[in-house]
C-alpha positions in Angstrom: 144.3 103.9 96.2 143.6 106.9 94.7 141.3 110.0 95.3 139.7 112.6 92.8 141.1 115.1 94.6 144.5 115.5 94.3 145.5 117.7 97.1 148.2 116.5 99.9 145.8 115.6 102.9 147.3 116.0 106.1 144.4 115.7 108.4 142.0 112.0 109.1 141.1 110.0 106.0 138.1 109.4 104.7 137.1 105.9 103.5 133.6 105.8 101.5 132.1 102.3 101.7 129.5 101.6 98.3 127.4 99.2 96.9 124.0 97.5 96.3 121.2 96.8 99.2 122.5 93.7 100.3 125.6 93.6 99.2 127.6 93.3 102.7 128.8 96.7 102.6 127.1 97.2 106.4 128.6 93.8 107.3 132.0 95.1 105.9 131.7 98.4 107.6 131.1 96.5 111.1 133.9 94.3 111.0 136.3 97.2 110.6 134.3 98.6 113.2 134.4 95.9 115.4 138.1 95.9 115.3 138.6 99.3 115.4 136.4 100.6 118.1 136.7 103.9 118.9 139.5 104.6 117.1 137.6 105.0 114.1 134.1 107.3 113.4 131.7 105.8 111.2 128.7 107.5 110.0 125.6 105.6 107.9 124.3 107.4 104.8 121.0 105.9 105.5 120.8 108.0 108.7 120.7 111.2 106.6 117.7 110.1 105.0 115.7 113.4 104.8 112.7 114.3 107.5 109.2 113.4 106.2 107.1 114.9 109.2 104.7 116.2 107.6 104.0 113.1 105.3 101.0 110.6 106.7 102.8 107.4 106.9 101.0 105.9 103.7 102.6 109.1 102.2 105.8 108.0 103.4 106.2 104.6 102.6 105.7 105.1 98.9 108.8 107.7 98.6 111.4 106.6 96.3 114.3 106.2 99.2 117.0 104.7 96.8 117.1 108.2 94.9 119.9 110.8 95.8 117.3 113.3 96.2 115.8 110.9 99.1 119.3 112.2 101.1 120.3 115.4 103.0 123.7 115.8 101.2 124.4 118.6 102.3 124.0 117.7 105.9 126.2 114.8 106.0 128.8 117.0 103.6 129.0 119.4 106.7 129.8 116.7 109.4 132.0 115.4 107.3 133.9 118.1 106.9 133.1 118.9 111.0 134.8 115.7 111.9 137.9 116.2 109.2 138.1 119.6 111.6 138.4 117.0 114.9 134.8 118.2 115.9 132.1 116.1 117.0 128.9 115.5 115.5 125.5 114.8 116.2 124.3 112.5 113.3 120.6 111.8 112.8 119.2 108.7 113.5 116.9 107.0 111.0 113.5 105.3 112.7 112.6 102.6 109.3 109.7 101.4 111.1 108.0 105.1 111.1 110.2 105.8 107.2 111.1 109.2 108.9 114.0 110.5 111.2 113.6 109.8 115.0 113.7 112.1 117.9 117.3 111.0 118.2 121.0 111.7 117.4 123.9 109.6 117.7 127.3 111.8 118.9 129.9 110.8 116.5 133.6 111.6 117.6 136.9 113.0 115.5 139.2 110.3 115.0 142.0 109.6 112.3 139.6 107.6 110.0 136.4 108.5 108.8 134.3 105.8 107.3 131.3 106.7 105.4 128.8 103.7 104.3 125.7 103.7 102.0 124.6 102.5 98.8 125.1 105.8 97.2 128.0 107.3 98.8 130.4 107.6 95.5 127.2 108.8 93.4 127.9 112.8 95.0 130.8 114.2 93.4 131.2 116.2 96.6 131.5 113.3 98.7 134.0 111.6 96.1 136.3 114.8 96.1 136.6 114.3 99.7 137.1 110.6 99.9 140.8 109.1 100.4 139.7 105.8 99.3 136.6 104.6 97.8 135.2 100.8 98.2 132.6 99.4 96.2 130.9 96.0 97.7 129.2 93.8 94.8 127.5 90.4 95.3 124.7 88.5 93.0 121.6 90.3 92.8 119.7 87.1 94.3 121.3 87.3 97.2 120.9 91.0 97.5 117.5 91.0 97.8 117.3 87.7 99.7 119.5 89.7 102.4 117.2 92.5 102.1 113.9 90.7 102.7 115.3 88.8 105.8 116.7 91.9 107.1 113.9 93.9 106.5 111.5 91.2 108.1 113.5 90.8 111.2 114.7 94.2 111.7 112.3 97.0 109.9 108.9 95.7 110.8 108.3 94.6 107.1 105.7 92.5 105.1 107.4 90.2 102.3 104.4 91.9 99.8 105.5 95.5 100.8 109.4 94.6 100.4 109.1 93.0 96.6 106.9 96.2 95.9 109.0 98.5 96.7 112.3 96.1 95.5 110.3 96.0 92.0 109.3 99.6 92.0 112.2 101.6 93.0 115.5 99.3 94.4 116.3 97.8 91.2 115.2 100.3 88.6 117.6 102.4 91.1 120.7 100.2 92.1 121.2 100.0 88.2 120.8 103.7 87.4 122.8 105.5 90.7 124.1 102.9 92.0 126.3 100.1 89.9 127.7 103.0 87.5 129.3 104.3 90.9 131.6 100.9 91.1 133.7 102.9 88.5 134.7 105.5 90.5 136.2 102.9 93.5 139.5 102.1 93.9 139.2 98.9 95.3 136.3 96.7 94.2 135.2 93.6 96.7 132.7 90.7 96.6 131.7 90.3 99.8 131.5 91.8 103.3 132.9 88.7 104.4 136.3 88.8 102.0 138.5 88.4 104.6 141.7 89.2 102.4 140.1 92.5 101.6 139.3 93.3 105.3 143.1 92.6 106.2 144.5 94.7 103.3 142.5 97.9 104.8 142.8 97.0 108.2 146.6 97.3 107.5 145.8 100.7 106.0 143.6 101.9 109.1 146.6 100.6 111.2 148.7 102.6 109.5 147.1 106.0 109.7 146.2 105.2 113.2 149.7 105.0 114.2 151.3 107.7 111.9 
């Protein structure tokens, strides 16, 4: 498990959690979660989705959200770095029904392990450099966007129309431009959020740097 940058780190690890839309990176992220609790942070590159106030809704929906420039980098590149520091945070929370931030933040605690999960999260260099270990989550493409469209009808207020649009449009031209290339730069490559082998071997690793 190795990291681009080189340096002796001392302080809470940072674990960055990759791959597709669909893929069962959220569903991997959880779990660790889940088991975790508090002893863990976990912040969602999704959240840091940049502020489209001033944007009519139809404006809105038609931004391209699986582009890096759709994120606030350098935002999430300063909590990260807050929470290395055993600050807390306040993280923005995303409102996909309104495709702009809510009035919201989420308080995020320091703890000895920072997760960090989005579909583009090894694509910044920045965010790479700081990453301890890098996971990349693949699965099928089918099932990606089946995943998608039944999350995105059940959760996100979405039309089946208005999710192949913007699937055909934007999320694939986009998962095989920013987002597959990144699987290189992972050091441990999985098939599924449900890989329970591969949940074991980090939750072993979490364990460990828990109780150093």
């Amino acid at each position: 498990m190795s990291s681009e940058n080189n340096e002796t780190n001392n302080g809470p690890i940072l674990i960055s959690i990759a791959g597709g839309t669909g893929s069962g990176k959220s569903t991997f992220t959880n779990r660790l979660k889940d088991r975790f609790k508090d002893h863990i942070s976990v912040l969602y590159y999704d959240n840091y989705y940049k502020k489209y106030d001033g944007l009519t809704f139809e404006e809105r929906k038609n931004i391209n959200y699986d582009h890096p420039d759709a994120f606030e980098t350098d935002l999430l590149l300063k909590h990260l770095e807050a929470l290395k520091n055993g600050q807390s945070v306040e993280c923005p929370v995303y409102d996909y029904t309104r495709h702009t931030r809510s009035d919201e933040v989420s308080v995020v605690n320091p703890s000895k392990v920072i997760i960090l999960e989005g579909i583009l999260v090894l694509a910044d260099k920045r965010i790479r450099d700081l990453s301890d270990i890098k996971v990349f989550v693949e699965a099928d493409a089918d099932e990606r966007i089946l995943r998608r469209a039944i999350r995105d009808v059940k959760e996100r207020g979405r039309d089946l129309e208005g999710i192949a649009e913007q699937y055909l449009a934007t999320v694939k031209p986009m998962h095989y431009r920013y987002v597959e290339p990144t699987k290189g730069f992972a050091d441990i490559v999985i098939n599924s959020g449900m890989n329970d082998v591969a949940l074991d071997i980090m939750a072993q690793k979490i364990k460990s740097v828990i109780n150093e």
